[in-house]
Structure formats: C-alpha cells, structure tokens
C-alpha positions in Angstrom: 73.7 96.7 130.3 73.6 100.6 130.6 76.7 102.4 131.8 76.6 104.3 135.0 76.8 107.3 133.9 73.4 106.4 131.2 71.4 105.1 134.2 72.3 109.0 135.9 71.6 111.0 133.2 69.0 109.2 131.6 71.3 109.2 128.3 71.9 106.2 126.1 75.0 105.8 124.8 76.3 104.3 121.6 79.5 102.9 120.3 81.9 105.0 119.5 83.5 105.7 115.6 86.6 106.8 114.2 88.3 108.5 111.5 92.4 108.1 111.2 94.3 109.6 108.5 97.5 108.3 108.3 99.9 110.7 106.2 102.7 110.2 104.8 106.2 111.2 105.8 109.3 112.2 104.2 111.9 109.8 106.1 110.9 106.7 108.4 110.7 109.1 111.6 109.3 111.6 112.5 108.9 113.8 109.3 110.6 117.0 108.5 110.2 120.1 110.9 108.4 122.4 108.2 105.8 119.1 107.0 105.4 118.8 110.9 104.0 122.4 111.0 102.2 122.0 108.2 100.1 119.1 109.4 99.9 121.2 113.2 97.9 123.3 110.8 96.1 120.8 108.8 94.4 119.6 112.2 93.7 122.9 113.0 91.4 123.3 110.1 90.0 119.6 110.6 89.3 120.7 114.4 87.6 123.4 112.7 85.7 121.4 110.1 84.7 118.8 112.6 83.4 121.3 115.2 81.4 123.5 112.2 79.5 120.3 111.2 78.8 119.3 115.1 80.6 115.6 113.4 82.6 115.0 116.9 85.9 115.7 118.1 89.8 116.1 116.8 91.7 113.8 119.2 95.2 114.5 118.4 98.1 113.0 116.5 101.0 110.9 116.6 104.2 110.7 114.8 106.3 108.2 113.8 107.4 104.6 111.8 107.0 107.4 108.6 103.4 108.4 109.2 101.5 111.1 110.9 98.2 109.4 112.5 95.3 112.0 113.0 92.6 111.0 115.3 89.0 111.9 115.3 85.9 110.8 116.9 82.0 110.5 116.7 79.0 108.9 116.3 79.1 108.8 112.9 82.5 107.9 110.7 81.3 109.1 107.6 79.9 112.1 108.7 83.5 112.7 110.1 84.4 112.2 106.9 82.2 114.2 105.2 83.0 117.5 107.4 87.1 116.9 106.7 87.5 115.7 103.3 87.0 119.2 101.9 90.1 120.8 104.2 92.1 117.3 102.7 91.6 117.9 99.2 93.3 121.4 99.8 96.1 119.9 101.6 99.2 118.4 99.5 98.6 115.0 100.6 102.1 112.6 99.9 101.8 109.3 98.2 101.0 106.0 100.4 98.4 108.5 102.7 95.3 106.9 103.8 92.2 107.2 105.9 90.6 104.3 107.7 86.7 104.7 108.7 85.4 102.7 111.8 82.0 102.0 112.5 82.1 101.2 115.7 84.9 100.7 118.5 87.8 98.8 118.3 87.7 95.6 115.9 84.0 96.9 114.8 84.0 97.1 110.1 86.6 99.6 108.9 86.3 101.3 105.0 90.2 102.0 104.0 90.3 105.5 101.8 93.1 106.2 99.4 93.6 110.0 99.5 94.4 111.5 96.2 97.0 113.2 95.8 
C-alpha cells in the first residue's frame, strides 16, 4: 500500500539500506578522547564521500560496549560502500572493526565486511 506522503507527491518509495561500521575501541567504553576526535573526523570525510557520490546520508554515531557505530543511509548499501571505503582505507582502522551492509530495512540480508587493517 503507498505511504501518504507517495500518494501526495506522486513519488514511490523504496526500502531503506544501511551501512554501519563498527570500530574498534581502545577500552570497553567509550574510547579514548584523542581516537574520539579522530573518528569526529573520519565521519566528516565519510559525510563528505557519501554526499560527493549523491550515495545517501551520514546519520551519526554512537559510542560504547568498546565500539564506535557509524550510521549511514540510502537506497543502495553497496553504493554506500563504494563512496566510503576509499576515506576507510586511509583511516588506521583497529583490529575486530567491521562493516555490516543491509539491503533493505531492519531484518532485510546483511553482507558482514572485515576491514583491513
């Protein structure tokens, strides 16, 4: 059935992917201070990336348990992939880091990514 907001504007809409990058922290918390403004401007680059390649949206993050979740969003979660993985390989990514691909919303098939190091 189309949403409200389809049958307005004429617009179909589709299910939404994602891209989360979980990185590595150095203690079970919140990560150190200077690692916490390096990954402030890690996603400031991804933003960038994202927004260049017209691949969706940075959503935020969220610390803690030892990892730094990055969020992004679009229609595509390999294309989201394919406009950040550049500014990742330039990053110094920790051990245990991963990104998880969704292709679709929640519960929808996920790809798991080991990020090299």
């Amino acid at each position: 059935m189309p949403s409200f907001l389809s049958k307005l504007f004429g617009t179909k809409t589709t299910a939404q992917h994602a891209l989360l990058v979980y990185l590595r922290l150095s203690d079970e918390q919140h990560g150190e201070h200077d690692e916490r403004e390096d990954i402030f401007s890690l996603e400031d680059d991804m933003s960038r990336a994202i927004d260049a390649a017209h691949a969706g949206e940075f959503d935020g993050n969220e610390f803690g348990e030892g990892f730094c979740t990055l969020y992004m969003y679009g229609q595509s979660a390999a294309r989201l992939w394919e406009a950040v993985a550049p500014v990742l390989k330039k990053f110094p990514v920790p051990a245990a880091s991963y990104a998880i691909k969704r292709f679709g919303e929640v519960g929808a098939p996920e790809e798991r990514v080991e990020l090299p190091q």
